[in-house]
C-alpha positions as CSV (number, residue, x, y, z in Angstrom):
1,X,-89.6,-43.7,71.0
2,X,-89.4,-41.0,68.5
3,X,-86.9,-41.5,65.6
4,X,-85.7,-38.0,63.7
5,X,-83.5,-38.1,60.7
6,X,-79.6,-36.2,60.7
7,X,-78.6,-34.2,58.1
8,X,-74.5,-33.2,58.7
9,X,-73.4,-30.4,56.5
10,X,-69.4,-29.7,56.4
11,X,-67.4,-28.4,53.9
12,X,-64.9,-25.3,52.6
13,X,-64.8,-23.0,49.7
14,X,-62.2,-20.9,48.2
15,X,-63.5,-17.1,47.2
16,X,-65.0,-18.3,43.6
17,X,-67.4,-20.8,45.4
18,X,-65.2,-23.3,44.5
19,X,-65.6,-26.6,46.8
20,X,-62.1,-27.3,48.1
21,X,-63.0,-29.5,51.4
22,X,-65.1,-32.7,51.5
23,X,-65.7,-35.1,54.1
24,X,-67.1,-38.7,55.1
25,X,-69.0,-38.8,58.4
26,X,-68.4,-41.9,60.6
27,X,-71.1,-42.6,63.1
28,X,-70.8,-44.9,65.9
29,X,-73.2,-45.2,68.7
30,X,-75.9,-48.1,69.5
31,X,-78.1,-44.6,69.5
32,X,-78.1,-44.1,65.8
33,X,-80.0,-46.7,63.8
34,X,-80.1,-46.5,59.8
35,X,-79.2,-42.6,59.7
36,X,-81.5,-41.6,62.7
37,X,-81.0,-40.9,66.0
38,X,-83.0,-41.8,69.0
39,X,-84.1,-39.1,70.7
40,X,-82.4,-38.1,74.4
41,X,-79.3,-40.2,72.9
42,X,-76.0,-39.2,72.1
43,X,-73.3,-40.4,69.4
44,X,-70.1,-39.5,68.8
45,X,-69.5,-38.0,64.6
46,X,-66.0,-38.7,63.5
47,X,-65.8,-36.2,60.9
48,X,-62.0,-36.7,58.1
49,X,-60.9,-34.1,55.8
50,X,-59.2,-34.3,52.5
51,X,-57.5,-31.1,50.7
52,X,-58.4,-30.9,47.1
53,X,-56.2,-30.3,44.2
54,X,-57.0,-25.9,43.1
55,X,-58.5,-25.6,39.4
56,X,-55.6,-24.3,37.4
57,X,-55.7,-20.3,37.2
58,X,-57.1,-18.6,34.3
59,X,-54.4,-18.3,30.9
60,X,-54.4,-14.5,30.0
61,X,-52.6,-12.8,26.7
62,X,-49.8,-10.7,27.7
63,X,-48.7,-6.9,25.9
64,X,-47.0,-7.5,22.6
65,X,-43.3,-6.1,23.8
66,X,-40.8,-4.1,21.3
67,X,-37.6,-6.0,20.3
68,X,-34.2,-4.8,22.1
69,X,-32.0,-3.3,19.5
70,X,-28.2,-2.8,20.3
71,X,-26.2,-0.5,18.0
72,X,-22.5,0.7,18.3
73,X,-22.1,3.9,20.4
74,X,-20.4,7.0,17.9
75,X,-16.9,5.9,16.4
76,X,-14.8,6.8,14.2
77,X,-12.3,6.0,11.7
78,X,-8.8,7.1,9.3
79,X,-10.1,7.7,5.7
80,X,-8.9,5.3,3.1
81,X,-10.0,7.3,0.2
82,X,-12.2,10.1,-1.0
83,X,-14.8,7.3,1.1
84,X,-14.0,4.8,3.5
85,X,-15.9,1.5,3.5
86,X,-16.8,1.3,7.3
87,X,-18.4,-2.4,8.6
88,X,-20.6,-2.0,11.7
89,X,-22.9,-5.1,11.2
90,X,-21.1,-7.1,14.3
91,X,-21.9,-4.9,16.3
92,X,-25.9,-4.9,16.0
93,X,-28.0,-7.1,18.0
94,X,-32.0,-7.6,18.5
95,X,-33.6,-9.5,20.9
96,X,-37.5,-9.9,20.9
97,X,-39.6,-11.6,24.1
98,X,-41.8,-13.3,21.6
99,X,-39.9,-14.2,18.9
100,X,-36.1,-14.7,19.9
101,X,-33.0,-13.1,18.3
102,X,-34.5,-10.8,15.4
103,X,-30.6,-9.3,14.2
104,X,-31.4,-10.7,11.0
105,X,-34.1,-7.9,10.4
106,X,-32.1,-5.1,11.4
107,X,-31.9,-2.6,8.6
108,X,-29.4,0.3,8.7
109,X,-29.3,3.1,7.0
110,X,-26.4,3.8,5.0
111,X,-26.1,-0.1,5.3
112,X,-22.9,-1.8,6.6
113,X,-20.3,-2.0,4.4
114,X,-21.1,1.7,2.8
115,X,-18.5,4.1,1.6
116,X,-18.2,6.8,4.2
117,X,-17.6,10.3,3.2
118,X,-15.2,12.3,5.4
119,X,-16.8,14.0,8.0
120,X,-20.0,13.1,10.3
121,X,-22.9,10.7,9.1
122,X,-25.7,9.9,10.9
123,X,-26.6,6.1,10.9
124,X,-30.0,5.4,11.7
125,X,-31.4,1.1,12.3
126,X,-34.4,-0.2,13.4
127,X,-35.7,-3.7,13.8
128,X,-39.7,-4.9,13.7
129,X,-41.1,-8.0,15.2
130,X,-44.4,-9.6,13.5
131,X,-46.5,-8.7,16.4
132,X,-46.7,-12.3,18.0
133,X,-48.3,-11.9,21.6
134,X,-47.8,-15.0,24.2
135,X,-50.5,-16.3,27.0
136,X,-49.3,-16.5,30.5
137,X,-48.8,-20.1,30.3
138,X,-46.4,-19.6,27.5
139,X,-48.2,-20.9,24.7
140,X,-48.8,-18.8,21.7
141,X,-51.6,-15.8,22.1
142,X,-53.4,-13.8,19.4
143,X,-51.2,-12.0,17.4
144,X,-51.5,-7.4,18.2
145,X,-49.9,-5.0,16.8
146,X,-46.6,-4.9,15.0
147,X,-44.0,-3.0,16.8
148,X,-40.8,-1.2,15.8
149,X,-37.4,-0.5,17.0
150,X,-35.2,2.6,16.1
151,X,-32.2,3.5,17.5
152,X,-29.2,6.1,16.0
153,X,-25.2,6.6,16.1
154,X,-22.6,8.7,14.5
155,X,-19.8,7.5,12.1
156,X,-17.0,10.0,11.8
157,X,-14.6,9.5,9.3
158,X,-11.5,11.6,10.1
159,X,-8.6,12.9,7.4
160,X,-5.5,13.2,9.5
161,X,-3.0,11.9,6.3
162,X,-1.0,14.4,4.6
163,X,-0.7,13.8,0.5
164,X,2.2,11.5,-1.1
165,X,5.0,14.5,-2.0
166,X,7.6,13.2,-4.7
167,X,10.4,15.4,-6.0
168,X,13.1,14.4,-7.9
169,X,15.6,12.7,-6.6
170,X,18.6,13.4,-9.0
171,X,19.4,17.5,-10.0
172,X,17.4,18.9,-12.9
173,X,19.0,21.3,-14.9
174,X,16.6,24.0,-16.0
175,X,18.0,26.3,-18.5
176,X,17.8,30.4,-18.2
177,X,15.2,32.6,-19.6
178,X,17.2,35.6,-19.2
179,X,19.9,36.7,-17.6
180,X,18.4,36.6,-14.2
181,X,17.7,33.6,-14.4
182,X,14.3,31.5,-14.4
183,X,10.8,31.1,-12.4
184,X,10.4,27.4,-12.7
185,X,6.8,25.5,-13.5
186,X,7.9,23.1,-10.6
187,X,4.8,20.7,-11.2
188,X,7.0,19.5,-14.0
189,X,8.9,17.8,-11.8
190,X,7.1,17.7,-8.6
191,X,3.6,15.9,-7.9
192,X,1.7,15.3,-4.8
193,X,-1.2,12.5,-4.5
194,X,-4.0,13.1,-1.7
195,X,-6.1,9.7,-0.9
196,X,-8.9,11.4,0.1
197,X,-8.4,15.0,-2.7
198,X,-7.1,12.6,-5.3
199,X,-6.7,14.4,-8.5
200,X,-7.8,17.3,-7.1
201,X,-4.5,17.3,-4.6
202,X,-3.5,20.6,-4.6
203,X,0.0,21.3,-6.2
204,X,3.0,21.5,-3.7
205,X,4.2,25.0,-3.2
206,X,8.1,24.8,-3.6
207,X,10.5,28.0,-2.9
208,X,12.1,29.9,-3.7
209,X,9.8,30.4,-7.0
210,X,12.7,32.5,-9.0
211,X,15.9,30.9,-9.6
212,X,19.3,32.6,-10.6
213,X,21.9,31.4,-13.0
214,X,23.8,28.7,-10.9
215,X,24.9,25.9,-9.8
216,X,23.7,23.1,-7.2
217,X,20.5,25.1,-5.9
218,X,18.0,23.9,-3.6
219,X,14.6,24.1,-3.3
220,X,12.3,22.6,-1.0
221,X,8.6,21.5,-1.2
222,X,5.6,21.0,0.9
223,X,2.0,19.9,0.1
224,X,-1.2,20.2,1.6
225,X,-4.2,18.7,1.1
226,X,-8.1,20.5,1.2
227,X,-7.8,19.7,5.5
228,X,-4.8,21.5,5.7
229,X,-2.8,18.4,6.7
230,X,0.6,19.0,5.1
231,X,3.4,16.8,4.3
232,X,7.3,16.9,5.5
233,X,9.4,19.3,3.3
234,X,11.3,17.4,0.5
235,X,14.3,18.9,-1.0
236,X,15.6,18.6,-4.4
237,X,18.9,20.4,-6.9
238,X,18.4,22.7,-9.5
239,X,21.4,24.0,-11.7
240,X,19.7,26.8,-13.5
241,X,22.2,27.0,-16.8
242,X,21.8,28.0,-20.8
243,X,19.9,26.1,-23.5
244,X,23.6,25.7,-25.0
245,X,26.2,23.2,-23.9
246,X,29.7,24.6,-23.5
247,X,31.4,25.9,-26.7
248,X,34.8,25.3,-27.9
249,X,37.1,28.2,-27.8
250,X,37.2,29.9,-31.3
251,X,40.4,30.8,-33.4
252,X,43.5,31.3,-32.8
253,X,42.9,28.4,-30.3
254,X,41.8,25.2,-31.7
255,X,38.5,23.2,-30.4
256,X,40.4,19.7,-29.9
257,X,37.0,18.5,-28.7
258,X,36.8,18.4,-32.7
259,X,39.9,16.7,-33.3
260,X,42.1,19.6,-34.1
261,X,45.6,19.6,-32.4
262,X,46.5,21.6,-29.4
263,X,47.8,24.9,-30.8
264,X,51.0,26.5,-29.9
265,X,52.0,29.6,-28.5
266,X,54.9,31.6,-28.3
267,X,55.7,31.9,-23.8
268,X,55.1,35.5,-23.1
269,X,52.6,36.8,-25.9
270,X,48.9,37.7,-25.7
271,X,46.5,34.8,-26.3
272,X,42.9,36.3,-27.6
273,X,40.6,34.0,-26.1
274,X,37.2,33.7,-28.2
275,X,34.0,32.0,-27.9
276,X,30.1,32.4,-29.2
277,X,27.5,33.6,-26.9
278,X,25.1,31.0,-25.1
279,X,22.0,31.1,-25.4
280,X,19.1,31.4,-23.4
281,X,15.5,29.2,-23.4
282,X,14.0,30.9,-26.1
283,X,17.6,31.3,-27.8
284,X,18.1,34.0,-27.5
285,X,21.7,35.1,-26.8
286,X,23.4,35.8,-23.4
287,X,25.3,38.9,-24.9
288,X,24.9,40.4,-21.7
289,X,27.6,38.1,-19.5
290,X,30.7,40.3,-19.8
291,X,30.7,41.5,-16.3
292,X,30.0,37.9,-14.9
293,X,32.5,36.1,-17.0
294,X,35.3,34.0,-15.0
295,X,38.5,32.4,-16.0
296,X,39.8,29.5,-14.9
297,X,43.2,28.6,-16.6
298,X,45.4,25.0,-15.2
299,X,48.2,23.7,-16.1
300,X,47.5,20.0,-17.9
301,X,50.2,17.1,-18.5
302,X,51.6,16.3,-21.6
303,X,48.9,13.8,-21.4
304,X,46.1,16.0,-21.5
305,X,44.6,14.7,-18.0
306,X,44.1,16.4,-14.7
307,X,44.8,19.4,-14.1
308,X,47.7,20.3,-11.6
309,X,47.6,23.9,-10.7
310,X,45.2,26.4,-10.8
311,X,45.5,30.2,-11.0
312,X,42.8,33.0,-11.3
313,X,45.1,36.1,-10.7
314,X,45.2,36.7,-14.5
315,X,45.0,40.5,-14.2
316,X,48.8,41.6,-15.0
317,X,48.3,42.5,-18.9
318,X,45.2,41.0,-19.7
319,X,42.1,42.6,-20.6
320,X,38.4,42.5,-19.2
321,X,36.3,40.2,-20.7
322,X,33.4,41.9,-23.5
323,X,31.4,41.3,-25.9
324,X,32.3,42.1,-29.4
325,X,28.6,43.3,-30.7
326,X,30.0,43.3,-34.8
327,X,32.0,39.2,-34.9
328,X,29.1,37.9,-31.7
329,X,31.5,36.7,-29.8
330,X,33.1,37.6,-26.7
331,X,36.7,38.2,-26.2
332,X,39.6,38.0,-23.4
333,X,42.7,38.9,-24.7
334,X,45.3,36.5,-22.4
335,X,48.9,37.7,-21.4
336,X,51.1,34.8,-20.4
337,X,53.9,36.9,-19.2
338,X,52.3,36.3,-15.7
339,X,55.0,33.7,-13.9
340,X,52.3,31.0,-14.2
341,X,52.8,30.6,-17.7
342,X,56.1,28.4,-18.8
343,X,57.4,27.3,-22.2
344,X,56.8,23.7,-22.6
345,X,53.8,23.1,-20.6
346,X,50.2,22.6,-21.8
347,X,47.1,24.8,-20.3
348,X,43.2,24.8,-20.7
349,X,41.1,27.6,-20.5
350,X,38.0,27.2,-18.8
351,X,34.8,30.5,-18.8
352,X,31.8,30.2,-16.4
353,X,28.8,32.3,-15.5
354,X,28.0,32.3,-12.2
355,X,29.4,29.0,-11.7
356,X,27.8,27.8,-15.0
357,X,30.4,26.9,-17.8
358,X,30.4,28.3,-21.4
359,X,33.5,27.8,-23.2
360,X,36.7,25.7,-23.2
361,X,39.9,25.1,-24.6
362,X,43.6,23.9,-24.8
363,X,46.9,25.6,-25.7
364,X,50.4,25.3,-25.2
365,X,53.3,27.7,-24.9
366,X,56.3,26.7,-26.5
C-alpha cells in the first residue's frame, strides 16, 4: 500500500487580500492514518467556518469648513437724536463644524451699540475660525487654512418727528413802530427744538409777519425741520399798542389818577378834552392819530366804580378830534348839551386807537 500525504486549502479574502475566513478540518475515516490517506480509500472532511472581525477602515482628514454667520436682515429705526444708538449684537450668531459656537469673534463694523446717523448705513461682520480640520473618526486632524465669514445688512435710521414748537402762552404786547403798526422778530418769543437739527432747527415761520395797531391779534406758527416734517400750528395773542401807557387827561380836566379831585363842570358847556401824544418804539410821537381817535364817555356813580351807561353819539356840538402841532397835544372840544349829559352825575372820558387806549379822565357836571 502506498501512503500520499493531503494538503486541504480553504479560506476567503476581502478585496485588500485581507484573510477574513479560516477553518479547522476534521477527518474521520479508518482510511486516513497520521495525515495520509490510503490510496483507493475514501474519507469524509468536515470542514467549520468562522467569520472574522473586519480591520477598522482607514481615519482620513476632512475639508476645513467656514463658520455659519447669522446677521439681522435690513431694519430700521425712529431717530433719537442727531444719531441714534442702534444695538444689533443679539441678533448675530456663528456656528463652526470644528470648533463650536464662534459669536464671540464676530466683529461688526460700525460695532453694536454705534450712534447711527439718519439715513442708510451699511453694516458689514465677519467671523474666522483658527483653521482646525477634524479626521473622520472625529478626533482632531492637522490644522489647514484659516477661513473667513462675511456677511452684510442695512440699518436705516428714519426722521419722521416734527420739532418741539413753543409759543407763548399768555398775550404779548408788542408796541408800534409807526403808525401802521409793527413787523414783529417773532423768534423773541417763539422757539422750536428739532432732536435730530438741534440748534440748527430752523426758526418757525409765524403769519401774518406785519401787525397793525390793535388789540387781541392772532398769529399762528408752524415749524419744520431739515426733512420737511412740520409740526401742528400753535396759536398765540398779540396786542400791538404804543411804547406809552395811557395818559391822564390834561387841563381843564384833572388827572385824579394823581390824586387831584374830580373837576366840575357847568351841565351844558363845552368840555376841551386834552391829552399828550403817545409814542411810538423809537419814541417817537403818534401825532398822526387824529382821524383814528375814538371816544368813549360813561356815566360813573358817585362812587367812582363801574360804569353804567355808555354813549358814542357825541357828534351834536362837538368837534373832530386834531392835533394841536404848536401846545403837542391833541384836542376834542366836548359839548354836554347832548341829553346824555345831566347835572349831578359823574362821567369818564375814555380815547383809543384802533382799540388801543391813550388817554383818560373824570369830570362831573354840576
Amino acid at each position: 500500500m502506498t501512503s500520499e500525504p493531503i494538503t486541504l486549502a480553504v479560506g476567503s479574502t476581502n478585496a485588500s487580500g485581507d484573510q477574513i475566513l479560516s477553518f479547522k478540518p476534521e477527518v474521520s475515516n479508518e482510511g486516513i492514518s497520521q495525515g495520509k490517506l490510503e490510496v483507493n480509500s475514501s474519507a469524509t472532511v468536515t470542514v467549520s467556518f468562522t467569520t472574522c472581525a473586519p480591520p477598522p477602515p482607514a481615519s482620513t482628514v476632512l475639508d476645513n469648513k467656514a463658520p455659519v454667520l447669522t446677521v439681522p436682515q435690513d431694519f430700521s429705526r425712529e431717530a433719537t437724536g442727531r444719531v441714534t444708538v442702534v444695538d444689533f449684537a443679539e441678533q448675530l450668531s456663528a456656528i463652526d463644524r470644528e470648533e463650536g459656537n464662534l459669536t464671540d469673534k464676530i466683529t461688526c463694523t460700525p460695532v453694536s451699540g454705534s450712534g447711527f446717523a439718519v439715513g442708510a448705513t451699511l453694516v458689514t461682520c465677519s467671523v474666522s475660525d483658527s483653521g482646525k480640520r477634524l479626521r473622520t473618526d472625529g478626533s482632531a486632524g492637522p490644522d489647514g487654512e484659516v477661513l473667513t465669514t462675511t456677511a452684510s445688512f442695512t440699518v436705516t435710521v428714519e426722521d419722521n418727528t416734527a420739532p418741539d414748537l413753543t409759543v407763548p402762552q399768555g398775550t404779548v404786547s408788542i408796541p408800534a413802530i409807526d403808525i401802521n403798526g409793527v413787523s414783529p422778530d417773532y423768534s423773541k418769543w417763539v422757539s422750536a427744538w428739532d432732536l435730530v437739527d438741534e440748534e440748527e432747527t430752523p426758526m418757525p415761520v409765524c403769519t401774518p409777519a406785519s401787525l397793525p395797531i390793535g388789540l387781541e391779534q392772532t398769529v399762528e406758527c408752524t415749524a419744520t425741520d431739515s426733512r420737511g416734517n412740520r409740526s401742528d400750528p400753535q396759536s398765540f395773542t398779540v396786542n400791538v399798542t404804543f411804547a406809552s401807557a395811557s395818559r391822564g387827561l390834561l387841563q381843564p380836566v384833572n388827572d385824579t389818577r394823581n390824586g387831584l379831585p374830580i373837576s366840575l363842570f357847568k351841565a351844558g358847556s363845552t368840555i376841551p378834552l386834552k391829552f399828550l401824544p403817545p409814542t411810538f418804539a423809537g419814541g417817537d410821537a403818534a401825532t398822526g392819530l387824529a382821524g383814528g381817535l375814538r371816544l368813549v364817555v360813561t356815566t360813573v356813580p358817585a362812587s367812582g366804580n363801574s360804569a353804567e351807561e355808555e354813549t358814542t353819539d357825541l357828534s351834536s356840538g362837538s368837534t373832530a378830534w386834531r392835533y394841536d402841532l404848536t401846545a403837542g397835544q391833541y384836542v376834542f372840544n366836548l359839548s354836554t348839551k347832548n341829553p346824555f349829559f345831566r347835572a349831578g352825575m359823574g362821567y369818564r372820558a375814555e380815547i383809543s386807537f384802533q382799540g388801543v387806549p391813550v388817554a383818560r379822565g373824570d369830570f362831573r357836571l354840576k
